[in-house]
MIDO-964723 format. One record per residue (C-alpha): residue in one letter; x, y, z. Coordinates in Angstrom, 2 decimals, m for minus. Each point is the difference from the previous one (the first is absolute). Layout:
a_X_Y_Z
...
***
This chain:
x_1.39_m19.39_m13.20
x_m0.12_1.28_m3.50
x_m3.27_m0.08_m2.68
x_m0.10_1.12_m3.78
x_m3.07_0.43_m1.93
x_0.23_0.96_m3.23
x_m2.88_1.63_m2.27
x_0.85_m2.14_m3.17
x_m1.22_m3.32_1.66
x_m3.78_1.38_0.14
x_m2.59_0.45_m2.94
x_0.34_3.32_m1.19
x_m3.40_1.06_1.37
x_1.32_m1.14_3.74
x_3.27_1.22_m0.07
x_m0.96_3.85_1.85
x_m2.16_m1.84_2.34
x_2.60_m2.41_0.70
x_2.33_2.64_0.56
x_m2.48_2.49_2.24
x_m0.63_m3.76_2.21
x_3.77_m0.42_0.67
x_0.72_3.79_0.72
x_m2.61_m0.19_2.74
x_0.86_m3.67_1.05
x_3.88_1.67_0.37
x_m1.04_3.04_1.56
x_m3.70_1.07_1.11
x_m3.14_1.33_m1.68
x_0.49_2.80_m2.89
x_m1.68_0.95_m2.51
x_2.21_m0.43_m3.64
x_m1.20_0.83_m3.28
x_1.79_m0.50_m3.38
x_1.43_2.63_m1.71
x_m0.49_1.01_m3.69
x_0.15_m3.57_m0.91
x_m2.72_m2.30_m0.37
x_m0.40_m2.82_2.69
x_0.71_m2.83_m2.60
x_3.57_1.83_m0.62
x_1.48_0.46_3.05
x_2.64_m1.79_0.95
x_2.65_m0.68_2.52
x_1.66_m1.74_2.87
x_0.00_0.19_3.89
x_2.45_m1.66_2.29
x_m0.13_0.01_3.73
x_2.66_m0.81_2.73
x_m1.16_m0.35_4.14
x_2.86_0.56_1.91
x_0.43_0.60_3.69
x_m1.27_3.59_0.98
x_m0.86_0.66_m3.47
x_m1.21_m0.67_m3.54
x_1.18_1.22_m3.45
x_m1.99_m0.44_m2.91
x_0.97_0.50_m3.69
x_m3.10_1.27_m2.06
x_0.25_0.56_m3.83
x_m2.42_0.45_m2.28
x_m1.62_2.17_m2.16
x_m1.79_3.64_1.13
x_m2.49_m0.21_2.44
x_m1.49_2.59_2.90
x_0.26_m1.16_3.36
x_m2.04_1.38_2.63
x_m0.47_m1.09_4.23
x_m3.66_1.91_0.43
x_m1.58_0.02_3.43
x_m2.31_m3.15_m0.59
x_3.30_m1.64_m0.61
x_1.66_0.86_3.00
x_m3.81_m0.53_1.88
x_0.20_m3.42_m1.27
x_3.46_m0.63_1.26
x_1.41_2.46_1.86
x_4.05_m1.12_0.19
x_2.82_2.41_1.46
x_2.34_m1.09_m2.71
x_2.53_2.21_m1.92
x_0.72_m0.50_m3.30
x_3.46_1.64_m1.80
x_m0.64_m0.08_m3.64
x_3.33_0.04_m2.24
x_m0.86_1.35_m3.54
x_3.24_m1.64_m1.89
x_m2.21_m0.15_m3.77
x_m2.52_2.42_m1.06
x_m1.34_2.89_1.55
x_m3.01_0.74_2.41
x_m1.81_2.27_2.31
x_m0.67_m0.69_3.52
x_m2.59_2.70_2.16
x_m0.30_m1.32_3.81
x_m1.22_3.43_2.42
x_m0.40_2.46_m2.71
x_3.53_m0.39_m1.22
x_0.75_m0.84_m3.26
x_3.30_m1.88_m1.29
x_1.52_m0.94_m3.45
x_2.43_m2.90_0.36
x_2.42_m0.60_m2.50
x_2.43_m3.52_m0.63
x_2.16_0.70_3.42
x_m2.80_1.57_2.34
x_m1.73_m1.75_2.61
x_m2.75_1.38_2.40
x_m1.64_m1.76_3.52
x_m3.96_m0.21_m0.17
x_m1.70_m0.99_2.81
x_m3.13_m2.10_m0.28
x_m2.05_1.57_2.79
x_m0.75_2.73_m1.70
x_m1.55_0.26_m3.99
x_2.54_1.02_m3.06
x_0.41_m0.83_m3.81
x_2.74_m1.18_m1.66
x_m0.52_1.11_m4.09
x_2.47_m2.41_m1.47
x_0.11_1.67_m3.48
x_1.99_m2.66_m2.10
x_1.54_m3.26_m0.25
x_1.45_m0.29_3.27
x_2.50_m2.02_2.51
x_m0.24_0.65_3.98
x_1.17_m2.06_2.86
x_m1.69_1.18_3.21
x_0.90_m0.92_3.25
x_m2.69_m0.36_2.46
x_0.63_0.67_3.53
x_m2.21_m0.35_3.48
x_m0.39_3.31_1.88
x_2.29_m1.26_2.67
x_2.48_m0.82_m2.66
x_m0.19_3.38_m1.93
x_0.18_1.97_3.92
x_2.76_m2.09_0.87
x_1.93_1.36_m2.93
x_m1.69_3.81_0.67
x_m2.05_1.35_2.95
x_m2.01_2.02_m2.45
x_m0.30_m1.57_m3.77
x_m3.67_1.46_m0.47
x_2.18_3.63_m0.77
x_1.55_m2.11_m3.21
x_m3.62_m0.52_m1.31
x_m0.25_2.25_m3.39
x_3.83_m0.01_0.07
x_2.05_m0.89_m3.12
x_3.24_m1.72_0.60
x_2.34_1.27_m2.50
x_1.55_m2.77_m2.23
x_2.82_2.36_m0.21
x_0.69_0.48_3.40
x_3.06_m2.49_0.50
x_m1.57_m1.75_3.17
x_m3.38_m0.46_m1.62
x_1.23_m0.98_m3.41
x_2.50_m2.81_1.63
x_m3.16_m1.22_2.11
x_m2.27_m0.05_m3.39
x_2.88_m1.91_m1.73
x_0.46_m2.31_2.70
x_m3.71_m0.87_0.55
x_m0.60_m0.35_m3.71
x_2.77_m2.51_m0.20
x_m1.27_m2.31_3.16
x_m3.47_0.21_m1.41
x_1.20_m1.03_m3.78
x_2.17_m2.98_2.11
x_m2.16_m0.98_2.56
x_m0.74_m3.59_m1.16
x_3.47_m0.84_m0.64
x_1.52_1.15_3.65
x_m0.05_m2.68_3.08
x_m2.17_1.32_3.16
x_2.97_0.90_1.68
x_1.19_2.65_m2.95
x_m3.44_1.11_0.20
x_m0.04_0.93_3.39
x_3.45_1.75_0.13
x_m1.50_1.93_m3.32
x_m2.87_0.93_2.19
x_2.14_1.29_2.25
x_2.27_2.35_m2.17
x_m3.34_1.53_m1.23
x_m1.88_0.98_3.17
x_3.37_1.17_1.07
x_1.04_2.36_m3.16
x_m4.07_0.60_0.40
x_0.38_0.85_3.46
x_3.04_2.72_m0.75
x_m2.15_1.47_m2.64
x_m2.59_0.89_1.79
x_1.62_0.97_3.44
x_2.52_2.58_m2.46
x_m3.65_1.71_m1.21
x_m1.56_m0.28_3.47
x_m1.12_3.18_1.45
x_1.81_0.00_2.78
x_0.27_2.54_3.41
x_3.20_1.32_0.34
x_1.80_m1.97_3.16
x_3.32_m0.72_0.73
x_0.99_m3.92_1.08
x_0.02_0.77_3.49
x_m3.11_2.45_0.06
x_m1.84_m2.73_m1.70
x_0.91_m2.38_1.93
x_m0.59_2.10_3.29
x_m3.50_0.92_m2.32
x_m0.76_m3.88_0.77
x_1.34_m0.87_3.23
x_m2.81_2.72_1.35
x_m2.79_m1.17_m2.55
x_0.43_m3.27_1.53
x_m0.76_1.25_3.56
x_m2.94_1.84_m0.52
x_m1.63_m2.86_m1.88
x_1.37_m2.94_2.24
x_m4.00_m1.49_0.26
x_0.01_m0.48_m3.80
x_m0.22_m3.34_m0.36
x_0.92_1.04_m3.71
x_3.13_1.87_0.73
x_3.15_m0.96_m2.55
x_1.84_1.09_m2.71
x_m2.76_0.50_m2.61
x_m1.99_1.66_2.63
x_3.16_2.60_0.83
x_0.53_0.02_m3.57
x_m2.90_1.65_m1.07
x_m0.34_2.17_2.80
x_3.75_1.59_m1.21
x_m0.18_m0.61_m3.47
x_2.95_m2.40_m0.44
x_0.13_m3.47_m1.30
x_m0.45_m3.24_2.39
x_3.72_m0.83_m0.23
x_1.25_3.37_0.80
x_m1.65_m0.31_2.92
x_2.13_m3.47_0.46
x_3.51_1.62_m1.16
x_m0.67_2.96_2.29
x_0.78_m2.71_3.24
x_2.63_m1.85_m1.85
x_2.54_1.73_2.73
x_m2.51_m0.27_2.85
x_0.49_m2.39_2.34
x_m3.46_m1.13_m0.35
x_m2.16_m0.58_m3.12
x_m2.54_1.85_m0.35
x_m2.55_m3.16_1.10
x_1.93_m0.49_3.09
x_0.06_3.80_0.76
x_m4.29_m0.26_m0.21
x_0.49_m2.71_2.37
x_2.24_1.42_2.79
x_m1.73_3.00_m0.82
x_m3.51_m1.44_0.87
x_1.83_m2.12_3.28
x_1.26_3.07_1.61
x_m2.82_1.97_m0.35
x_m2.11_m3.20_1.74
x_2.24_m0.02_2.72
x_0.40_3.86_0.47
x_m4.11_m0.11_0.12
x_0.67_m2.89_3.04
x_2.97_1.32_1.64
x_m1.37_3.38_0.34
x_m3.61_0.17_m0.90
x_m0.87_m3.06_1.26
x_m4.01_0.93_1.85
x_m0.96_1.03_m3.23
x_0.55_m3.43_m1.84
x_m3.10_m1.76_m0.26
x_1.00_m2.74_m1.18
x_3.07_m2.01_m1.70
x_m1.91_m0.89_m2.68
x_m1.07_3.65_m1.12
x_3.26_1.16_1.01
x_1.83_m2.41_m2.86
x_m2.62_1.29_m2.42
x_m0.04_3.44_0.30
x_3.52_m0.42_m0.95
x_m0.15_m2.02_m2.65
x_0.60_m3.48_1.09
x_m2.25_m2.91_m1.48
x_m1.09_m1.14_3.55
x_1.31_m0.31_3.32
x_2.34_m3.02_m0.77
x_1.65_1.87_m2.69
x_0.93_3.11_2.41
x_1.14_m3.02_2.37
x_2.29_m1.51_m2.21
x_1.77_3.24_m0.54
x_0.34_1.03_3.60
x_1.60_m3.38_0.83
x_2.20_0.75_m2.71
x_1.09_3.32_0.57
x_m0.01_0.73_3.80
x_m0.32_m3.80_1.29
x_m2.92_0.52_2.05
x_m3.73_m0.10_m0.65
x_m2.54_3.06_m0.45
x_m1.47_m1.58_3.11
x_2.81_0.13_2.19
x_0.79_3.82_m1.32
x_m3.39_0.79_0.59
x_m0.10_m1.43_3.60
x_3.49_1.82_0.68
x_m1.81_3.21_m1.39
x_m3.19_m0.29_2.32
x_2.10_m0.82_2.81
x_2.44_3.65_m0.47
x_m2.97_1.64_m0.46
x_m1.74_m1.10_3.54
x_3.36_0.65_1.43
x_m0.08_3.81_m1.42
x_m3.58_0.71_1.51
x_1.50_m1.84_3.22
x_2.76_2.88_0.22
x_m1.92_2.98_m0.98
x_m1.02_2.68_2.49
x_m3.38_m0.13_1.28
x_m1.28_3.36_m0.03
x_m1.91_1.01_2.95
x_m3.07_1.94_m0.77
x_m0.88_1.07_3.20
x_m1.11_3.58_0.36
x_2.03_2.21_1.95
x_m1.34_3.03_1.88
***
């Protein structure tokens, strides 16, 4: 889906208002106000493409202060990222304290939870991609440490994304849905190997980060939550490391959660079984849905039921007691 509006079709007196309507309409509730022009001579276009996972917009116009204040963000309160490529013009963008000036070839990553300014101090041309939360932490398990960060234009990874973006956004109406998408693509990936290069990261080998994650998952086995974003964050690499890490494992990382979860059920039945309650709470304490879902995966992976193992567990433990030598407490004198 692709819309352009462009400033020149409204009355001179509209044409700011016009613009501030479809910059909020685009994006969510800001606060913009003209620059040292008058409203009756500013001017510009805006273009916007929806893709899959993301959209890119391509704003021009003339100078104009941008701000997301907290009545803005009370009034809609959105988790969206925002990656602003400054390819005309020059600005100054302050999000927590930190203050950037972005040159043709920089690009920073706001987030719209929390209030900045963007001083856009000239004429100006800026494609900015807009990305969810689950988007931007699929890319990075931490992009809030990029906030107040200027991507270098002259960095050769950050100037080829700033190139690239600038010349999907300038083409967007003229490529099929299918060129879009594999565009989109390209960008969250070069975005993606940006950020992960500048990620603060703890210093792990492969296999101690992988080891790192195999015990993370079995102390928190009753997270319903539990997956890569979660184990992301908690080690401070990206989502899709977490993926490549098991790309020689025999299991994927989902099915190792899975047997994981199973054979710590049936441990708790084989050998613990007088202090299950209950199947149900069993399955959720370790992280099942419901009872059916631990089901299904106990018919898959050992062919029997919890039911059955529980039973057989019972049953070994009566047998035990059976066996065991009765003391005899009778005094001797």
């Amino acid at each position: 889906m692709y819309d352009a509006y462009s400033l020149a079709t409204q009355a001179p007196k509209d044409r700011f208002e016009f613009f501030r309507g479809v910059v909020e309409e685009i994006f969510y509730p800001m606060g913009i106000q003209p620059g040292l022009a008058a409203h009756e001579s500013f001017g510009g276009n805006v273009s916007v493409g929806r893709l899959r996972d993301t959209l890119l917009a391509h704003i021009a116009t003339s100078p104009c202060v941008v701000r997301r204040r907290p009545e803005d963000i009370a009034r809609d309160n959105t988790t969206t990222y925002l990656v602003k490529f400054q390819m005309k013009g020059q600005s100054v963008w302050t999000q927590r304290g930190r203050e950037v000036h972005l040159r043709p070839g920089d690009f920073a990553v706001c987030s719209a939870v929390e209030p900045y300014t963007l001083r856009l101090l000239e004429s100006y041309s800026m494609p900015v991609l807009g990305l969810s939360t689950e988007v931007m932490e699929d890319l990075v398990s931490d992009p809030e440490q990029f906030l107040g960060v200027r991507m270098s234009g002259t960095d050769p990874d950050c100037g080829l994304l700033s190139s690239f973006v600038a010349q999907v956004a300038s083409r967007m109406n003229q490529l099929t849905d299918p060129l879009r998408q594999s565009a989109e693509t390209s960008i969250l990936h070069l975005l993606g190997a940006i950020l992960t290069s500048r990620a603060k990261k703890k210093s792990y080998s492969a296999p101690q980060l992988l080891a790192a994650i195999k015990a993370y998952v079995h102390k928190n086995l009753s997270d319903q939550r539990l997956g890569p974003a979660m184990i992301a964050s908690e080690l401070g690499i990206s989502p899709r490391y977490v993926h490549t890490l098991f790309h020689d494992e025999p299991m994927t990382l989902g099915q190792y959660i899975r047997a994981s979860r199973l054979r710590a059920c049936r441990d708790a039945l084989e050998n613990n079984p007088s202090r299950v309650a209950t199947l149900t709470n069993l399955a959720l304490s370790h992280g099942f849905y419901d009872l059916s879902h631990m089901s299904r995966g106990f018919r898959e992976e050992f062919k029997t039921t919890p039911k059955e193992v529980w039973a057989q567990g019972l049953e070994k433990a009566r047998n035990r007691s059976a066996l065991a030598p009765v003391e005899d407490d009778r005094q001797t004198g």
